[in-house]
Backbone as CSV, one residue per row, in Angstrom:
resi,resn,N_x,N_y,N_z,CA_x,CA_y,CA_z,C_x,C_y,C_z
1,UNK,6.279,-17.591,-3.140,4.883,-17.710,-2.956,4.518,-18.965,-2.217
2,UNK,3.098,-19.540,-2.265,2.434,-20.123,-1.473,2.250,-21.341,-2.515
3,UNK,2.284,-22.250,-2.170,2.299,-23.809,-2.898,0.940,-24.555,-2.330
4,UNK,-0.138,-25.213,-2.837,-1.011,-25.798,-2.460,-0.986,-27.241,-3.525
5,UNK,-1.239,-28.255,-2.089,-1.345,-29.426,-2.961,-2.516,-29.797,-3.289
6,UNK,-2.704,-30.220,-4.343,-4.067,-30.242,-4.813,-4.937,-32.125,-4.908
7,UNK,-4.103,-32.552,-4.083,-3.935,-34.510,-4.375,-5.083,-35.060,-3.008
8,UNK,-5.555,-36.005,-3.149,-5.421,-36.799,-1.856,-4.232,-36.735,-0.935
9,UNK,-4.797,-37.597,0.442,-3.805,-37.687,1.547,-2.733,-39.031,0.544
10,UNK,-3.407,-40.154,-0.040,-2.864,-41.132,-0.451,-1.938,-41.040,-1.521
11,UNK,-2.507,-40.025,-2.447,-1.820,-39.674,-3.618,-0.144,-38.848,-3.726
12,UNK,-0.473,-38.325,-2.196,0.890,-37.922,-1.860,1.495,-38.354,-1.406
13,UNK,1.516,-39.647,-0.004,2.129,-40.556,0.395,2.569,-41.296,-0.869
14,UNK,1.722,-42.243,-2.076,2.464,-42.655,-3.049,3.291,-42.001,-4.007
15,UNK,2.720,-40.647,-4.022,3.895,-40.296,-4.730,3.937,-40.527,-6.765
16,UNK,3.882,-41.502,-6.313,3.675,-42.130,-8.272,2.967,-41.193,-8.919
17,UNK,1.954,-40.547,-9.130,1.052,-39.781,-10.256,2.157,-38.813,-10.643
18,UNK,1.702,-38.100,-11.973,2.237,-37.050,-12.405,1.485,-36.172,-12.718
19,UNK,1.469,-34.953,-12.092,0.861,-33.452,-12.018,1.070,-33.107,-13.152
20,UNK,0.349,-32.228,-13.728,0.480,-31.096,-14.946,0.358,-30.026,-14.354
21,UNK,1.033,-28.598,-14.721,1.067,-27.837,-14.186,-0.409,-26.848,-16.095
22,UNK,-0.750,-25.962,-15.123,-1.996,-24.880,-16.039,-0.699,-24.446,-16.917
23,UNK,-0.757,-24.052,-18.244,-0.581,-23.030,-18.190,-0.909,-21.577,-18.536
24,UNK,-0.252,-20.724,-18.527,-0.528,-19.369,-18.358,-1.510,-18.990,-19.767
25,UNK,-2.898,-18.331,-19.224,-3.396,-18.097,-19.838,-3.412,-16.700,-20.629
26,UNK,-2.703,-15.783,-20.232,-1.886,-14.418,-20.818,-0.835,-14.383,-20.680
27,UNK,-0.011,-14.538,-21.535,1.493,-14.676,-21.847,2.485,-13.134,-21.279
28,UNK,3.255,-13.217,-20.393,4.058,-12.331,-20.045,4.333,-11.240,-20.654
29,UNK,3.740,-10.014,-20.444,4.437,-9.123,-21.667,5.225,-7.626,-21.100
30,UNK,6.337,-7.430,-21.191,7.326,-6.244,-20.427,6.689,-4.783,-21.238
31,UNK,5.759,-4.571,-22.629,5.029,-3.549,-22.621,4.468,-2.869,-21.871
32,UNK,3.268,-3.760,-21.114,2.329,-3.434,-20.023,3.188,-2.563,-18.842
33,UNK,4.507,-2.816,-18.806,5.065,-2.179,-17.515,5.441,-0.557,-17.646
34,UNK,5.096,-0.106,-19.100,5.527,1.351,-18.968,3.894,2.299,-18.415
35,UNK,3.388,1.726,-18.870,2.104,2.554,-18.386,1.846,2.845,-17.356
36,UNK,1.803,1.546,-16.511,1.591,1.276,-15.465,2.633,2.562,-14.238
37,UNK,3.786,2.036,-14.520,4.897,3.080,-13.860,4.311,4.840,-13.822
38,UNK,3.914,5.159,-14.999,3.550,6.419,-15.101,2.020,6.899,-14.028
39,UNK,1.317,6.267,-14.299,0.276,5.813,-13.682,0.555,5.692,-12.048
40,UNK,1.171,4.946,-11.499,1.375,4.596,-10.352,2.021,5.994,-9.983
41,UNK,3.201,6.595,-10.505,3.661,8.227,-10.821,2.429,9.276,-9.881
42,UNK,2.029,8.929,-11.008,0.453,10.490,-10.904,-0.247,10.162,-9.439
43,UNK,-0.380,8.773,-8.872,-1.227,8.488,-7.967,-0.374,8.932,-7.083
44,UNK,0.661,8.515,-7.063,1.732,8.563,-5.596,1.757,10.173,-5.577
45,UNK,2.132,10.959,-6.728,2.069,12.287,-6.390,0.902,13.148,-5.908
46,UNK,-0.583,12.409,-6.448,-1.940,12.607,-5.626,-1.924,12.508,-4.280
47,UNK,-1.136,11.506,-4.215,-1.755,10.520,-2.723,-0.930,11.818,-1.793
48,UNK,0.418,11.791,-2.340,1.146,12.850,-1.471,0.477,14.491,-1.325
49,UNK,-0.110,14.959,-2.187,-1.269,16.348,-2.180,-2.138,16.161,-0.978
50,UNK,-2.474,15.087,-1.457,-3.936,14.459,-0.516,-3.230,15.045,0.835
51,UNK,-2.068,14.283,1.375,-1.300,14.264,2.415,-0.812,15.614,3.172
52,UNK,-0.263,16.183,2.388,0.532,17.442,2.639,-0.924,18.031,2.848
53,UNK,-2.163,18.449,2.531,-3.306,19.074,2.608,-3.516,18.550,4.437
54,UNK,-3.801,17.246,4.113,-4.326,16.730,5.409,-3.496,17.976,6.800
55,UNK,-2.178,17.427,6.741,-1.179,17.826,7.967,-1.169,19.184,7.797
56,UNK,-1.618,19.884,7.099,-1.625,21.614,7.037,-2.892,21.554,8.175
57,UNK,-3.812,21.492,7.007,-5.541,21.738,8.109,-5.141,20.869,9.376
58,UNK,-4.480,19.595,9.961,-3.985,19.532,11.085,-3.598,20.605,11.738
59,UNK,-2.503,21.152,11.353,-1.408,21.961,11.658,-2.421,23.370,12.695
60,UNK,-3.406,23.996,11.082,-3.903,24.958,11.379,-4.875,25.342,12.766
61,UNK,-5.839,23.570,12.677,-6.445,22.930,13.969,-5.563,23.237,14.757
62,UNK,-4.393,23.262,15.090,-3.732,22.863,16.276,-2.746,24.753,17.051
63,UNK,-2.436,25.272,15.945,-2.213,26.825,15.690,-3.800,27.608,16.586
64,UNK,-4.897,27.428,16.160,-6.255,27.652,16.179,-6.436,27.314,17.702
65,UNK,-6.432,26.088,18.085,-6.498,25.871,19.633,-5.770,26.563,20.775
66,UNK,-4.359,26.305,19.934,-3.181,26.895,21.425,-3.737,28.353,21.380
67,UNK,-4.479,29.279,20.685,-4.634,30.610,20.560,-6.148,30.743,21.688
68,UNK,-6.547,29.738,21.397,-8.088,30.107,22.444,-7.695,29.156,23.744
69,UNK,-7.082,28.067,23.559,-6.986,27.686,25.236,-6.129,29.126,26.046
70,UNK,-6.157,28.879,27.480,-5.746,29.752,28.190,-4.120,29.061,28.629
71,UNK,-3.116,29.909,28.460,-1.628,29.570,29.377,-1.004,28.567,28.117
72,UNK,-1.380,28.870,26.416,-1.621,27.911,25.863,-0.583,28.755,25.238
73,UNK,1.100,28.455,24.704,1.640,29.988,23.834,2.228,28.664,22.727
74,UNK,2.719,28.951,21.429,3.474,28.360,20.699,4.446,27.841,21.241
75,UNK,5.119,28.254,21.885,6.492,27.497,22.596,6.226,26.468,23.425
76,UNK,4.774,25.996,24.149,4.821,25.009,24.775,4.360,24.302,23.457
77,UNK,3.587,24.606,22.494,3.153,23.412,21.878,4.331,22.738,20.717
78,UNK,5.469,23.661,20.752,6.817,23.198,19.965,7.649,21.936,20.855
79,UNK,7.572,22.300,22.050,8.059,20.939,22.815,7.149,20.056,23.338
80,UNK,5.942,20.192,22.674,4.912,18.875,23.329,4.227,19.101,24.301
């Protein structure tokens, strides 16, 4: 991570003071991490629905066009 000094310009040239560091005002806890996992689970498998939906109705847009443009057949739109 990212370190910020929190001193004067002088206070760091001397050097001498002694910092206290905070500390942690919610204590670390490896419980919190099962929920979370499951959770993150359900979204990622949303997010991917979401996705796979999107690139279909793409897909269909694009099926839909080559049929009404003219000189327009599936085989050109398979190589681009």
């Amino acid at each position: 991570g990212q370190f910020f000094v929190m001193m004067s310009p002088q206070e760091v040239l001397q050097g001498g003071t002694q910092r206290s560091i905070a500390p942690r005002t919610h204590p670390y806890s490896p419980k919190s991490e099962a929920p979370r996992t499951t959770r993150d689970e359900k979204r990622r498998a949303q997010h991917n629905e979401v996705e796979r939906r999107r690139r279909d109705k793409i897909n269909n847009w694009i099926v839909q066009l080559s049929k009404i443009i003219p000189d327009c057949s599936m085989e050109n739109t398979k190589s681009g």
